[in-house]
RODO-2510 file (C-alpha; in nm, 4 decimals, decimal comma):
residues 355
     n   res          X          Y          Z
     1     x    -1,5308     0,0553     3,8414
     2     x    -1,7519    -0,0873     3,5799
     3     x    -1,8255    -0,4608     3,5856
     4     x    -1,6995    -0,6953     3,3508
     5     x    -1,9624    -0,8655     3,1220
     6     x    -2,0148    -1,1378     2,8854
     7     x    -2,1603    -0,9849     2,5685
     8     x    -2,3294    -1,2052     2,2918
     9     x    -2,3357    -1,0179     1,9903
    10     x    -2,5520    -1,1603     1,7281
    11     x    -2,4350    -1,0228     1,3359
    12     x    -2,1520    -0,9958     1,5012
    13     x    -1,8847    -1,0449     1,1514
    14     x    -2,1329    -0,7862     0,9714
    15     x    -2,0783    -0,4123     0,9222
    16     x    -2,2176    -0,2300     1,2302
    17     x    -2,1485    -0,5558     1,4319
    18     x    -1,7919    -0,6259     1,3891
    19     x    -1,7366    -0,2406     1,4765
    20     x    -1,9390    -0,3062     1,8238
    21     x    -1,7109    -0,6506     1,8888
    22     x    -1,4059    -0,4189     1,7798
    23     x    -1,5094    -0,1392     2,0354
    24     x    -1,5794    -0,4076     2,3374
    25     x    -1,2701    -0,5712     2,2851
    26     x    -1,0214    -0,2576     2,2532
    27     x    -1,1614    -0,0479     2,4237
    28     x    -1,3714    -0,2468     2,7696
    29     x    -1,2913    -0,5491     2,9570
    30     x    -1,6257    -0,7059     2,8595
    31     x    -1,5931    -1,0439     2,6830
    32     x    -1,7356    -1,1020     2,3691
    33     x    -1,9300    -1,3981     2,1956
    34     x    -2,0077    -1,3452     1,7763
    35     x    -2,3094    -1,5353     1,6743
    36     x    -2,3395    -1,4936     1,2669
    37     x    -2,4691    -1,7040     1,0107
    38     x    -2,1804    -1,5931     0,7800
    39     x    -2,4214    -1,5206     0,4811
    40     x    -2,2699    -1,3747     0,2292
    41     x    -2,2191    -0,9861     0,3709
    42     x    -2,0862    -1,1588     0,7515
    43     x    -1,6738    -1,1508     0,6888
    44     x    -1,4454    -1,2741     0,9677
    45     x    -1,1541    -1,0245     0,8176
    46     x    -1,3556    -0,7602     0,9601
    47     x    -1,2690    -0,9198     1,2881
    48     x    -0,9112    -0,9846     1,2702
    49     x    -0,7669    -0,6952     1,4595
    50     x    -0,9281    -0,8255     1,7669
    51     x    -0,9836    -1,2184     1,6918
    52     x    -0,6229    -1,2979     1,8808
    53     x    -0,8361    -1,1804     2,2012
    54     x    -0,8838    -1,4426     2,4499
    55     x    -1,2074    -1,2307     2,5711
    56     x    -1,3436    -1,3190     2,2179
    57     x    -1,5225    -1,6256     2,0463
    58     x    -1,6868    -1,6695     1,7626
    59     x    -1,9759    -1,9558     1,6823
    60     x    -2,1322    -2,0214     1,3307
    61     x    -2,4884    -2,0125     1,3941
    62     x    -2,8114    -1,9238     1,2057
    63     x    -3,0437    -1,7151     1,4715
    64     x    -3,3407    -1,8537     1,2709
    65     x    -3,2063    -2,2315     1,4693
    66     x    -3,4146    -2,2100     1,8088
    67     x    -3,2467    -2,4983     1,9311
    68     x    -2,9061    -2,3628     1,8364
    69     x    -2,9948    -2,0485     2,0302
    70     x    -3,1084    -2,1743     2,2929
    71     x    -2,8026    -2,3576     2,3725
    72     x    -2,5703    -2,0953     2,2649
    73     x    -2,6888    -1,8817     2,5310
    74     x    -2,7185    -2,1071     2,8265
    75     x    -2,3946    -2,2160     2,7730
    76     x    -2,2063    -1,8420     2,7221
    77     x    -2,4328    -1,7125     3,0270
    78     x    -2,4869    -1,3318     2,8601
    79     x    -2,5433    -1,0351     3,0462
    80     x    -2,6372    -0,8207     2,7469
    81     x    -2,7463    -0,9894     2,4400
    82     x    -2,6986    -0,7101     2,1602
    83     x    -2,8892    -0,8096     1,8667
    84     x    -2,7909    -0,7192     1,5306
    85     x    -2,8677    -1,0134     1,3077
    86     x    -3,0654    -0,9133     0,9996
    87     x    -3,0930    -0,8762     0,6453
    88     x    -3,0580    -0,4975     0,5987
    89     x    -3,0328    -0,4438     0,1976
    90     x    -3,3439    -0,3230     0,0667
    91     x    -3,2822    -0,4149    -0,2983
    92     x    -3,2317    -0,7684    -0,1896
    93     x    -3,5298    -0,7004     0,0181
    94     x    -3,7633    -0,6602    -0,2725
    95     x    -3,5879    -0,9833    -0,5086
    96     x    -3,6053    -1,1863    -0,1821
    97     x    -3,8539    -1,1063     0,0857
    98     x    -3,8899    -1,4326     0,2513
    99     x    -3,5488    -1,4188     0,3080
   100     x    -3,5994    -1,1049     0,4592
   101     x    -3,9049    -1,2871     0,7277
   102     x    -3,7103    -1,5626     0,8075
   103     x    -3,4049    -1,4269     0,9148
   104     x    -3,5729    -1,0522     1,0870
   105     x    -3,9022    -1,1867     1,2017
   106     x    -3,8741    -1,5466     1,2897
   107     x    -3,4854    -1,5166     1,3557
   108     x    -3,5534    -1,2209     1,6690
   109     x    -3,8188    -1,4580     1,8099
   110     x    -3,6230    -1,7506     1,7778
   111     x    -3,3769    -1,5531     2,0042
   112     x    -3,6097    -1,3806     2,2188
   113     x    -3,7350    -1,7147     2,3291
   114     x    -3,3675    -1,8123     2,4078
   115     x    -3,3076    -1,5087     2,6241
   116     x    -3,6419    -1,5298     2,8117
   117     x    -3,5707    -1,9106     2,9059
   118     x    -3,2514    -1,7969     2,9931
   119     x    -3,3228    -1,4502     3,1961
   120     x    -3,6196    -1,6814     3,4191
   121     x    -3,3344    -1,9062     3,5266
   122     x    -3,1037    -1,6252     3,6341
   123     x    -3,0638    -1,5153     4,0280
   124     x    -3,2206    -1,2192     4,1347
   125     x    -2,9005    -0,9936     4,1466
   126     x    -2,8133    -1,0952     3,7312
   127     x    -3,1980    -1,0567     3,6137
   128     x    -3,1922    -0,6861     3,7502
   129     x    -2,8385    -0,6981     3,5435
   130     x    -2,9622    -0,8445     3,1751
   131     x    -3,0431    -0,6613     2,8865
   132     x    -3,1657    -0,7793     2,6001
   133     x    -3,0566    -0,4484     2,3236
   134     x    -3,2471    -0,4807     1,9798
   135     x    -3,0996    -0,2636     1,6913
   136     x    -3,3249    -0,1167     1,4552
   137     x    -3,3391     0,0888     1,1878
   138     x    -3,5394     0,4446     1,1070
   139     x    -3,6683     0,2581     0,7902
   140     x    -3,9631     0,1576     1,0231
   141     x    -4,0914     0,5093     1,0166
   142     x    -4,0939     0,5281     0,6430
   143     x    -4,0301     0,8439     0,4623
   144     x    -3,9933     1,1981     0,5544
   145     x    -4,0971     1,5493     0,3724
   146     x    -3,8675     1,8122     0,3198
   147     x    -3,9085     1,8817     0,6782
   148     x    -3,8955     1,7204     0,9782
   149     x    -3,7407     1,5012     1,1930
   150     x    -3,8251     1,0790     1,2904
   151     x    -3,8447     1,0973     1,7297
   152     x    -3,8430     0,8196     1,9077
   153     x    -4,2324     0,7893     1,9161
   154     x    -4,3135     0,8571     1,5428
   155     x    -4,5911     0,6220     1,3815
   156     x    -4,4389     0,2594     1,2291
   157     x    -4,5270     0,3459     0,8415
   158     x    -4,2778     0,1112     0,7042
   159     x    -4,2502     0,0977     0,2751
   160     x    -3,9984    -0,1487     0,1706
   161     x    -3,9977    -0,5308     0,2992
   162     x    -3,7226    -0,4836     0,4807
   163     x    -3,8301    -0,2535     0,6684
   164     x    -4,1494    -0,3977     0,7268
   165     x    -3,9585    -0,7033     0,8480
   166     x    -3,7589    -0,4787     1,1216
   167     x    -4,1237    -0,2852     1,2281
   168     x    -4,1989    -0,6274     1,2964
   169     x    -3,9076    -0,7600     1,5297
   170     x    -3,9405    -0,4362     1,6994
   171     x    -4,3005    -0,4896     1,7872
   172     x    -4,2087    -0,8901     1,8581
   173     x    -3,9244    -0,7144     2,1065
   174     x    -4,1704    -0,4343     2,3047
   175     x    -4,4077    -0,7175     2,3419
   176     x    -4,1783    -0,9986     2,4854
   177     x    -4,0869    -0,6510     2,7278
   178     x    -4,4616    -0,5481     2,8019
   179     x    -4,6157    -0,9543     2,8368
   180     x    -4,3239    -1,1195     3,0150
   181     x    -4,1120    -0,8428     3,1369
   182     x    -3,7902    -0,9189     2,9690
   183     x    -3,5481    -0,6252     3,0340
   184     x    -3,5182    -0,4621     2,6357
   185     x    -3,3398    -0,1418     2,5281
   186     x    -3,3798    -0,0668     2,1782
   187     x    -3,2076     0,1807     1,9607
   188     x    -3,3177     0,2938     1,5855
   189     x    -3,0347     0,3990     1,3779
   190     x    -2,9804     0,6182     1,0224
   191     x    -2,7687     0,5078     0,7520
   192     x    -2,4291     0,3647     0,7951
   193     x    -2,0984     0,4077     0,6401
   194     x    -1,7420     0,3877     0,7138
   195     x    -1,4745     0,1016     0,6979
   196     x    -1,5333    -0,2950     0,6243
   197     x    -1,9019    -0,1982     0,4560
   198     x    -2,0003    -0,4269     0,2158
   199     x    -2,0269    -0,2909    -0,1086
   200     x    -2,3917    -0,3346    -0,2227
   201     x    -2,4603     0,0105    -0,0611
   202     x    -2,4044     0,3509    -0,1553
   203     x    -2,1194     0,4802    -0,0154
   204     x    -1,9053     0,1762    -0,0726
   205     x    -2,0266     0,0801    -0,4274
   206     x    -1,9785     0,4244    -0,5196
   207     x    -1,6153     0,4148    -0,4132
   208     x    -1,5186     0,1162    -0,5586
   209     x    -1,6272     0,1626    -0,8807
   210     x    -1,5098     0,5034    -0,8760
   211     x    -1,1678     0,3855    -0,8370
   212     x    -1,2395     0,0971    -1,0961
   213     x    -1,3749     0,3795    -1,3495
   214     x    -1,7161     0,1828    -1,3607
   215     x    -2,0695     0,3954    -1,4387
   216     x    -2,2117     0,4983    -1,0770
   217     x    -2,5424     0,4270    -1,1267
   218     x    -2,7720     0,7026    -0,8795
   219     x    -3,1501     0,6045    -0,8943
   220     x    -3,3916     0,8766    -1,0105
   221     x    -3,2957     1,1545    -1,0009
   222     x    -3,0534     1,1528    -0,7010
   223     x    -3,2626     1,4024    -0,4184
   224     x    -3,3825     1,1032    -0,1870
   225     x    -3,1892     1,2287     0,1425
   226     x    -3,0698     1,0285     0,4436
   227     x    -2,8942     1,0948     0,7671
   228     x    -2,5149     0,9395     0,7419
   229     x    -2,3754     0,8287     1,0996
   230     x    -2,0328     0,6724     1,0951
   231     x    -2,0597     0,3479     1,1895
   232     x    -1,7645     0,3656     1,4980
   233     x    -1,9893     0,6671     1,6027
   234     x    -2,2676     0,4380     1,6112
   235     x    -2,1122     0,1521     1,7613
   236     x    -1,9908     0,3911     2,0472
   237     x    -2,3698     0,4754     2,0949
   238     x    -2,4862     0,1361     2,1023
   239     x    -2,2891     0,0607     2,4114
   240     x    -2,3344     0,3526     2,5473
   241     x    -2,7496     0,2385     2,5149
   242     x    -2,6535    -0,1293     2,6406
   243     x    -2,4574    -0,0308     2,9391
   244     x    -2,7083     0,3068     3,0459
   245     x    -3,0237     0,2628     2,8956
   246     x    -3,3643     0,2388     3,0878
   247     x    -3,5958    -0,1199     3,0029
   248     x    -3,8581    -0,0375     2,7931
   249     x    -3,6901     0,2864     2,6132
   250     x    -3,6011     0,3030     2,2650
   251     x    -3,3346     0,5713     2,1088
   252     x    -3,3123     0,7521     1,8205
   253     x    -2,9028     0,7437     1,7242
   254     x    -2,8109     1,0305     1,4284
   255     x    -2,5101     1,1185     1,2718
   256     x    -2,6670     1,4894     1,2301
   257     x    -2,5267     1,4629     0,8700
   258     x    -2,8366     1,4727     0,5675
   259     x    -2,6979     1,4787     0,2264
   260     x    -2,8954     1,3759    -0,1004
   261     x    -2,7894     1,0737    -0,2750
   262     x    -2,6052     1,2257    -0,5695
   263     x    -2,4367     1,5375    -0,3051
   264     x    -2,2766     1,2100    -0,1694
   265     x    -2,1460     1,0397    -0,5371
   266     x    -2,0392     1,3449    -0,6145
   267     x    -1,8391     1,4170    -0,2630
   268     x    -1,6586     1,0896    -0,3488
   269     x    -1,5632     1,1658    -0,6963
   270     x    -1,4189     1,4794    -0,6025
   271     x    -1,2314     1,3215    -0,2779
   272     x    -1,0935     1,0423    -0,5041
   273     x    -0,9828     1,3150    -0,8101
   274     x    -0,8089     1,4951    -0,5234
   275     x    -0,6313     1,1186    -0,3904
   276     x    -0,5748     0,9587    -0,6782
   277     x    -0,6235     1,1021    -0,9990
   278     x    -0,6490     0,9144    -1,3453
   279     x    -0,5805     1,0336    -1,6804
   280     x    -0,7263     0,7502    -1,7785
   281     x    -1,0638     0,7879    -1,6151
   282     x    -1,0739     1,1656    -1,5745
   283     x    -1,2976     1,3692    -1,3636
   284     x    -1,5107     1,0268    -1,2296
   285     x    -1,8520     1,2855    -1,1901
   286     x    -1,8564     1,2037    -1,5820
   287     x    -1,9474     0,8392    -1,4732
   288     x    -2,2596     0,9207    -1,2742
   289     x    -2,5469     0,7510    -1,4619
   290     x    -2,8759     0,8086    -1,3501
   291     x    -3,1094     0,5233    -1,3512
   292     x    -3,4687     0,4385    -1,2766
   293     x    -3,5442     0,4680    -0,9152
   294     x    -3,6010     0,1291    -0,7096
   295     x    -3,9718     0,1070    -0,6686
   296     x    -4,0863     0,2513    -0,3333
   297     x    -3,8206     0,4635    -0,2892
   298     x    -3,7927     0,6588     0,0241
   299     x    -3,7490     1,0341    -0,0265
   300     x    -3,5840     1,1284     0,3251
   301     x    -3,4918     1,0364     0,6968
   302     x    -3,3523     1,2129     0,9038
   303     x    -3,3110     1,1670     1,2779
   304     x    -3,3577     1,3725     1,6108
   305     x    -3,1111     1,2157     1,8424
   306     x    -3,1722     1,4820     2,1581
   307     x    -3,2994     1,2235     2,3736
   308     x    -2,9871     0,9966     2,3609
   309     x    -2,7471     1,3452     2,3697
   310     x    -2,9941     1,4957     2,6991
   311     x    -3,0011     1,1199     2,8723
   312     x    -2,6273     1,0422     2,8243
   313     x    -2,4242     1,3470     2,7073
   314     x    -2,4179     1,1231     2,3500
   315     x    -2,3143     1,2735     2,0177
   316     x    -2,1291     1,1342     1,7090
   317     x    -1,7313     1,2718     1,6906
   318     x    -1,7323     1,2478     1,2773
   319     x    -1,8255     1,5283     1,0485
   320     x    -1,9452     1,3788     0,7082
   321     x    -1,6676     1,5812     0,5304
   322     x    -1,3953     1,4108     0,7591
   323     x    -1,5396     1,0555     0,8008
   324     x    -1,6179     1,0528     0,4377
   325     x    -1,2333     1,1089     0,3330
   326     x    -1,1261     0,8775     0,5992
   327     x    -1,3688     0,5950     0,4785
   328     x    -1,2251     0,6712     0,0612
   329     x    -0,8782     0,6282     0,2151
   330     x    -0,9595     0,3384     0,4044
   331     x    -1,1099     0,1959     0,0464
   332     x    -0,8034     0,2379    -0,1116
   333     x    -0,5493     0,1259     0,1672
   334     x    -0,7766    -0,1883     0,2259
   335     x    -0,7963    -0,3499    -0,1351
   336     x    -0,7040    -0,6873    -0,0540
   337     x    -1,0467    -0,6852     0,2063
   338     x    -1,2504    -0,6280    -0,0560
   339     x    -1,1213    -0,7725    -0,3287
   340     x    -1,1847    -1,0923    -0,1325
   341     x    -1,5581    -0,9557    -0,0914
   342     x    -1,6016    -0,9227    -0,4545
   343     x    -1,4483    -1,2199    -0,5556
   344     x    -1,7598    -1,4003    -0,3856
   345     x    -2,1260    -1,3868    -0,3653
   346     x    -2,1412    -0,9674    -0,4817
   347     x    -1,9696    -0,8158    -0,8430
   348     x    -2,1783    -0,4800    -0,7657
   349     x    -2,4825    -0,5955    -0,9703
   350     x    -2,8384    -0,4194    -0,9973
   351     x    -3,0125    -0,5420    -0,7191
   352     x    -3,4469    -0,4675    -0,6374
   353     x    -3,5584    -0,3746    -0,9571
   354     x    -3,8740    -0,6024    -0,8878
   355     x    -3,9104    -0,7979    -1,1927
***
């Protein structure tokens, strides 16, 4: 019988964290605290389904706050600490890199510091239990040829700031591991999509202005390629990591999916012809509108996840044909969600062009 645990979730009201809270509440007996800032892509609507829980709680914090942290986790008393705080947009990453520093850099050692005060003070019996689980990114690694796959010990070569601020918090996390022995998993992650994404990336922009009949703006010339994993496949993985994983290890999680930028628009404007056709738009692959590329633009990741499948019999469940469809329909049955997004911070503005 598996233990019951207190989980602290940082990013917890964000896209791949409010799946994780989702998956610990319906699906464990783990209770659940959500640290998040609430910047402007954290959304507390992506929590509702499970906010009723009384194995949940939520606090309004900024990881960045070392005294706020520092509290927050002697008073919840974690047993895993899953980190997923961050600025992840890599437009905004080039208008705003401090932003990017502050809250991915000097945020995870603001919390490391928390959990290593914490983890000293713990009996014998709950330090062997702790984990502290950073989530990463593959960005780290930088960019791929046409061959090739990122492992889990590929060279840091990180091109954009933001992922130059996560090759840093991963360092800051093997170090706290290697010079004071706190107990860290780590996991490194290709590109998300599925339901409650915020809509400055790809897949969701694409759909919602695809529905809206707006221009879908593809930079370059559309051939960069990434990895897709749907984010409940992810999520599934990530516990999987917390509850399994050995200290010290890192792993690679994949959604064995690679598809170029503009294979992916144009899967969505066929998907949404097919759903909901209109006259007065026509075929949507007339709006693609190709513009110029966001400097430093990564030409491909992909991801070899065998060491996660060999270690813990891991693999995602979603196709990209079937989680693709699922995550259009989800769009469309789900306007009120982001209507609310869009009526805030976000209108689906050009973002990183570095001027």
């Amino acid at each position: 019988m598996q233990r019951r645990k207190n989980y602290l979730v940082t990013g917890g009201a964000g896209f791949i964290g409010s799946a994780v809270v989702r998956r610990l509440i319906e699906a464990t007996d783990h209770s659940v605290l959500v640290v998040d800032k609430l910047t402007y892509a954290g959304n507390l609507d992506s929590l509702r389904s499970v906010s009723g829980s009384n194995r949940y709680a939520f606090e309004r914090a900024d990881i960045v706050d070392a005294t706020a942290m520092r509290r927050i986790v002697a008073a919840f008393s974690p047993d895993v600490i899953m980190h997923l705080a961050a600025e992840s947009h890599v437009d905004r990453s080039i208008d705003e890199p401090g932003e990017f520093v502050q809250t991915n850099v000097v945020g995870t050692l603001s919390l490391l510091q928390a959990a290593l005060d914490f983890w000293r003070g713990l009996p014998a019996d709950r330090k062997a239990r702790f984990r502290f689980h950073h989530v990463s990114t593959d960005e780290v690694f930088g960019s791929l040829g046409p061959t090739g796959l990122f492992s889990e010990d590929s060279p840091y070569n990180p091109n954009s700031p933001y992922a130059a601020s996560k090759a840093a918090s991963d360092h800051l996390v093997r170090a706290w591991y290697h010079t004071y022995g706190l107990p860290v998993v780590m996991t490194k992650c290709s590109n998300n999509y599925g339901p409650y994404h915020f809509p400055e990336k790809l897949i969701p922009l694409t759909i919602l202005n695809a529905i809206e009949g707006k221009p879908l703006r593809v930079y370059g010339d559309g051939q960069n390629v990434r990895d897709w994993l749907h984010v409940e496949d992810h999520a599934e993985a990530l516990l999987v990591v917390a509850e399994r994983g050995i200290v010290g290890e890192s792993y690679n999680i994949g959604g064995h999916n690679e598809r170029s930028n503009i294979a992916v628009v144009r899967m969505i404007c066929a998907i949404l012809d097919e759903i909901v056709p209109d006259a007065s738009i026509g075929p949507r692959e007339k709006l693609i509108t190709f513009v110029v590329d966001r400097p430093g633009h990564d030409a491909r990741y992909a991801i070899d996840a065998s060491k996660i499948a060999r270690e813990f019999d891991w693999k995602p469940r979603h196709s990209f044909e079937h989680g693709l469809r699922a995550t259009v329909r989800w769009y469309l049955d789900n306007q009120s969600w982001w209507e609310r997004v869009r009526s805030g911070a976000y209108r689906g503005e050009r973002l990183g062009l570095a001027m």
